[in-house]
N, C-alpha and C positions, 0 to 999 in steps of 0.2 A: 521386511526388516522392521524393528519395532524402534519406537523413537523417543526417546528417555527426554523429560524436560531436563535441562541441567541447571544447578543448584548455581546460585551467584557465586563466584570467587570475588573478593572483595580486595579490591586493588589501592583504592582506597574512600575519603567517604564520597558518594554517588558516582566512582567509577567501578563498575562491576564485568569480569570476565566469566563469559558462559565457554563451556568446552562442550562439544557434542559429536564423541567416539564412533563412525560410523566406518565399516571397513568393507563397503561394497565400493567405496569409491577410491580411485587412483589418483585424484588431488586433494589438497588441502587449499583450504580459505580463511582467511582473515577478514572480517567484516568490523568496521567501527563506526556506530548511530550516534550522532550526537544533536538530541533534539530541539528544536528551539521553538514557541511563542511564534504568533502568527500575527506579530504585530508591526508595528510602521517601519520596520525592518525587510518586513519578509522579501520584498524583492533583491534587497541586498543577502540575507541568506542563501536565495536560491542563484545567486550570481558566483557564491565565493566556492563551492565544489568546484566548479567548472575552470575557474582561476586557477585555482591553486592547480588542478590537472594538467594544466599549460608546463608545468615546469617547476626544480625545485635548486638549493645551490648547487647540489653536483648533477645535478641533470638538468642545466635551464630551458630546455627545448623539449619538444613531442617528438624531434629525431635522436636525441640521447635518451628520451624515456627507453623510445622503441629500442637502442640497440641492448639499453640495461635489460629489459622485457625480455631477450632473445636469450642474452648471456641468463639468464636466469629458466633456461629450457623452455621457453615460450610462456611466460607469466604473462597473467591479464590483470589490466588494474582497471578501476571505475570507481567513477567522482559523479554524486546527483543529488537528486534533494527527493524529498518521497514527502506526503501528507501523510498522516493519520491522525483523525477527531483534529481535536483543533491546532493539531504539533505539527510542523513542519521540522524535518528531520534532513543533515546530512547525512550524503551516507559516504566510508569510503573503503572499497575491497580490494584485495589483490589475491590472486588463484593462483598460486604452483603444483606443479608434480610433488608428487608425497616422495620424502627420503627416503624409502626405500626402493624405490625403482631407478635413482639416481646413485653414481659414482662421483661426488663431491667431499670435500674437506669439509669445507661450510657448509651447514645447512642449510637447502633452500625456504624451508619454515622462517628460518631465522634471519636469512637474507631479508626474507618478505617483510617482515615486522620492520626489520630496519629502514624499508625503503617505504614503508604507510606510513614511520616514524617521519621522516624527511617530506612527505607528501602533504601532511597533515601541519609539519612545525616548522618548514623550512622552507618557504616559498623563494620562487625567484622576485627579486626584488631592484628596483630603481628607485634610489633617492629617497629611502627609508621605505619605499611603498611599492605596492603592488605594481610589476610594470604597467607602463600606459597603454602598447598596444597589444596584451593580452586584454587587460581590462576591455578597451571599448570592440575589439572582436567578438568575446565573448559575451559582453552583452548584445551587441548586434544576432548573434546567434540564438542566445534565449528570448529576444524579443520575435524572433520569426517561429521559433517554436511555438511561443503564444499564439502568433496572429496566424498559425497555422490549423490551429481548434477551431476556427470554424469551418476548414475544407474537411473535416471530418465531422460530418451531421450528425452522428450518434453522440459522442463526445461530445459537442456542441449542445446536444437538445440534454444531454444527461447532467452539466452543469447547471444551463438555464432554469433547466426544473429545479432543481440543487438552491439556486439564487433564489426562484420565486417560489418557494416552499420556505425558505430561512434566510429572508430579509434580515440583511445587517448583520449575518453569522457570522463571524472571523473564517470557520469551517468553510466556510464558498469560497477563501480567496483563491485565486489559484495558484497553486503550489511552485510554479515557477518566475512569479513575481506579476508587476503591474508593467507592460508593455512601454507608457509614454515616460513612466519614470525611468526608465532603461534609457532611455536616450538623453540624460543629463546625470548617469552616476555621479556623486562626490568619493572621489577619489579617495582621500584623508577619512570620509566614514567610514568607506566599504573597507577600508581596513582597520580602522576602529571597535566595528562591529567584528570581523573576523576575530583579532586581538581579542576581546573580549569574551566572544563564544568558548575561543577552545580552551578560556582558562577560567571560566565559571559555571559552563552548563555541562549538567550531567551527561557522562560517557556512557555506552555499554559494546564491548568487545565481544562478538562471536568469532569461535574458533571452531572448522567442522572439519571431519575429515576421520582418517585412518591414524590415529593419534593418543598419545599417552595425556593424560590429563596434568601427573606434574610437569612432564617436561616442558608443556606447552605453557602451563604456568611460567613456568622459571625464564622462559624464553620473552614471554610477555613482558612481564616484569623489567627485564635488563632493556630490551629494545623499545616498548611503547609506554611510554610514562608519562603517567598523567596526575596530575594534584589534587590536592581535596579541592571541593568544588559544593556549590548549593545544590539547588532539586529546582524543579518547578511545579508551579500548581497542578494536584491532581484535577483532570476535567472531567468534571458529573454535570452531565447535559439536564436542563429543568425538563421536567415531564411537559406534553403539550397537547390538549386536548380540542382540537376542531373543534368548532361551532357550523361550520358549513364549509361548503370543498369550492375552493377558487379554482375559477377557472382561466389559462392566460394562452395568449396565440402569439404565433409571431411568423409574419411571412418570409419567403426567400424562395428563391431559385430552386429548388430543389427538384429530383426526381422519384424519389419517397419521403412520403411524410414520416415525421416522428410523433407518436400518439405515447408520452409518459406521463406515469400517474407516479405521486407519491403519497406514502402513506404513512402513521404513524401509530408505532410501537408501544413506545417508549420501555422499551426491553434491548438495553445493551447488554454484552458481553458476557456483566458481571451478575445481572438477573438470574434468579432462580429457575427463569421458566425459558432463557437462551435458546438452549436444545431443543425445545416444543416448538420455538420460534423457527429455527434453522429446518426444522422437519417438516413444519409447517409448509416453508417457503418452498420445498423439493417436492412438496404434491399440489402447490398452487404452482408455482410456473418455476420450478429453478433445474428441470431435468428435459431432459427427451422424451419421458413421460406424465410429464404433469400436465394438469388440467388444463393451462393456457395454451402449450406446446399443442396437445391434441385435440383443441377444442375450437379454439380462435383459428389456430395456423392450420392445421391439417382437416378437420373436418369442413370449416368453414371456409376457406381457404383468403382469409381477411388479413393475414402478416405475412410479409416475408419474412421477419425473424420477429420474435415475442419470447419476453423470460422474466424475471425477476432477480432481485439479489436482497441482502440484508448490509446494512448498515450497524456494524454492531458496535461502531465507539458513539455514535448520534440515537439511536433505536429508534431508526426508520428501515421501510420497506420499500422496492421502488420499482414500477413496472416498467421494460421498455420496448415500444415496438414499432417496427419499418412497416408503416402500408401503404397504400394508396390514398390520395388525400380524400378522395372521395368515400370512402369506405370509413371515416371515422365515426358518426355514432351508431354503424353498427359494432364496429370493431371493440368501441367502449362499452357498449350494452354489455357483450358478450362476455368481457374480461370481469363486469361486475358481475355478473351471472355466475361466474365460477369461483366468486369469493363468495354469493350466498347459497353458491351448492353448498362447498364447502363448512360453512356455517349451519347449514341444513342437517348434515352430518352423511353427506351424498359423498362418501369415500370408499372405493374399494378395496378389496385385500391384493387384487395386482397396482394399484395406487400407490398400495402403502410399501408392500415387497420393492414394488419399481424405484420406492423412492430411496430406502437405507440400499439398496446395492448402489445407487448412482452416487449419492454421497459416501460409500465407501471407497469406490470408486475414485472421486476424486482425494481421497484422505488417504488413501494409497500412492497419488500421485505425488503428495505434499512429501513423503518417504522415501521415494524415488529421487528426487530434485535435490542438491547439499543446498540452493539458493533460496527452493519452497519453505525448505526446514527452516532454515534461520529465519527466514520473512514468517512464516508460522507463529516461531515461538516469540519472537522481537516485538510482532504485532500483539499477540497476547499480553506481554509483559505491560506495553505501554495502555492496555486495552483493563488494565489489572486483571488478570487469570492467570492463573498457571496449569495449565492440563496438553494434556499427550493428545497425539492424534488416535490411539488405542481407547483412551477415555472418554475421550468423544464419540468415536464409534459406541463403544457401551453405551454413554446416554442416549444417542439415535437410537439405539435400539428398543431401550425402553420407552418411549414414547406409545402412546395408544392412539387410535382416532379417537377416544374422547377428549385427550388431551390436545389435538390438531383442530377440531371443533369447537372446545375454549381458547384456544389460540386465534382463531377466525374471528369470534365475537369480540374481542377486543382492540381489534388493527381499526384504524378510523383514517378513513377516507380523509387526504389535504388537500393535493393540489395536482390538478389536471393541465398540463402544458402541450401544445402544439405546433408544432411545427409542421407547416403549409407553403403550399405555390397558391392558393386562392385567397 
């Protein structure tokens, strides 16, 4: 299936409706990002999806959500907060069966809008304010989610390096708030802040599914209405050029070590040379055949897992890998070795084949998914780009190993993190 970016409908100023006609699938979705600053707020951001989830006036409970859910042929809703570059974003969707698979008077499309309406603008409420024991439940809950990153050691070491690579970034906070301030919400802010978000920061509506583009307009319009509103600052990360690679350890209990590096690009998204970057990363370690995959982990047998990924709102690069704590600097030797194969111009033609099928691969999957597409194209917008996952493919392909070999020489080595039992 090929996958069309779609054009803003303009709802009004900074609320914009994307529609995205896809008809291999039997549902329809409603998605609404509303982004917000990652500032002395954020924990209360990332508190008020989860709230307003609890309940709304005609459904003040999660056992009246569930029975409208059901009356509505099994719809699913979801209320979270998502990072991207230094925005922290609600989010909130609900999924029905597409009308025409259904025998209703009402449209289930339309139903849906009306009840993201209510979701979004009509909370359950006590004494002008958010109730109280929604409130401190659900902070109780987001604060265990936090203090649950560190029972997951990947997560764990992938932040830490994240912190101690970008000291003092708003970008490292973590997207679901500060744990100790969770345990003293202000009642009268958190909804303050709430009040305030959904009636000055910019909207953007995905609409995906087996669907006419006006009606779906026309539908939007009448059920989710949203007012002019400001923008917020675009973020253009400063370029950052190492002078030398810090190196930082941190012990704990663990039973494999975490050996990550990061590195620095300074090529986001909206770079000229993006693509080379992305291609780059799929023959340094971002596949089941690249460099790190069969060098480090299978020949040498130093990971249990080792990969890479890109960073395309920040323009960093980031290695991560499970090994033995004992095996670290040879495991690090190795992983620099195949950034200066690579530099060297030591790429093959199964390298390079191996690495556009496995990224297409995955840009096939984004096509498949109605939830990949919208997270696709959402992220692009906020990422400034607009291109297709067809486009992309074309530029991977054009990519040369000369150009994956100037891409090599200019990543620079920051910051080496460890996580140890010794």
């Amino acid at each position: 299936m090929r996958m069309n970016v779609p054009e803003p409908i303009v709802l009004a100023k900074n609320v914009n409706l994307y529609v995205m006609p896809c008809s291999i699938f039997k549902t329809t979705s409603i998605n609404v990002f509303i982004p917000t600053e990652l500032d002395d707020d954020y924990t209360y951001h990332a508190l008020i999806p989860n709230v307003l989830a609890r309940g709304t006036v005609s459904y003040p409970d999660r056992k009246a959500i569930k029975r409208h859910l059901q009356d509505l042929y099994g719809a699913t809703v979801a209320a979270d907060v998502r990072k991207y570059g230094n925005k922290q974003v609600m989010s909130f969707g609900v999924g029905v069966i597409d009308d025409q698979y259904i025998q209703s008077e009402d449209s289930l499309l339309e139903q849906a809008a009306r009840f993201l309406r209510q979701l979004i603008f009509e909370p359950t409420t006590e004494n002008g304010l958010f109730r109280q024991d929604y409130v401190v439940q659900e902070a109780y809950n987001l604060k265990q989610q936090i203090l649950s990153i560190i029972n997951d050691k990947a997560e764990y070491s992938a932040m830490r390096l994240n912190r101690e690579m970008n000291p003092g970034k708003v970008f490292t906070k973590c997207v679901f708030g500060d744990a100790d301030e969770l345990d003293n919400i202000d009642e009268n802010r958190l909804f303050r802040v709430y009040k305030s978000i959904i009636a000055n920061n910019p909207v953007d509506i995905f609409v995906a599914g087996d669907v006419d583009v006006a009606r779906v307009t026309e539908i939007i319009k009448n059920n989710l209405v949203f007012g002019d509103r400001g923008s917020l600052p675009e973020y253009i990360p400063e370029p950052v050029y190492p002078t030398e690679v810090k190196y930082r350890q941190e012990k704990m209990d663990v039973k494999q070590g975490k050996l990550n590096i990061g590195y620095r690009t300074n090529m986001t998204a909206q770079h000229e040379d993006y693509c080379k970057l992305l291609m780059f990363n799929e023959v340094f370690g971002g596949g089941l055949n690249s460099k790190l995959f069969m060098n480090v982990r299978e020949k040498a047998s130093l990971c249990y897992t080792v990969y890479s990924a890109v960073d395309k709102f920040n323009g960093q690069l980031f290695v991560y890998t499970g090994i033995e704590t004992a095996n670290y600097q040879k495991a690090y030797d190795i992983i620099k070795e195949q950034l200066q194969a690579i530099i060297d111009g030591d790429i093959s033609d199964f390298e390079m084949e191996a690495a556009v099928k496995e990224y297409r691969t995955r840009l096939k999957a984004v096509n498949d998914s109605m939830a990949q597409m919208v997270n696709f194209c959402y992220s692009n917008i906020l990422a400034g780009v607009r291109i297709s996952t067809e486009e992309q493919e074309q530029k991977i392909r054009s990519v040369t190993k000369a150009d994956i070999v100037d891409i090599a020489g200019r990543i620079a080595e920051d910051t080496v993190f460890f996580l140890t039992n010794n």
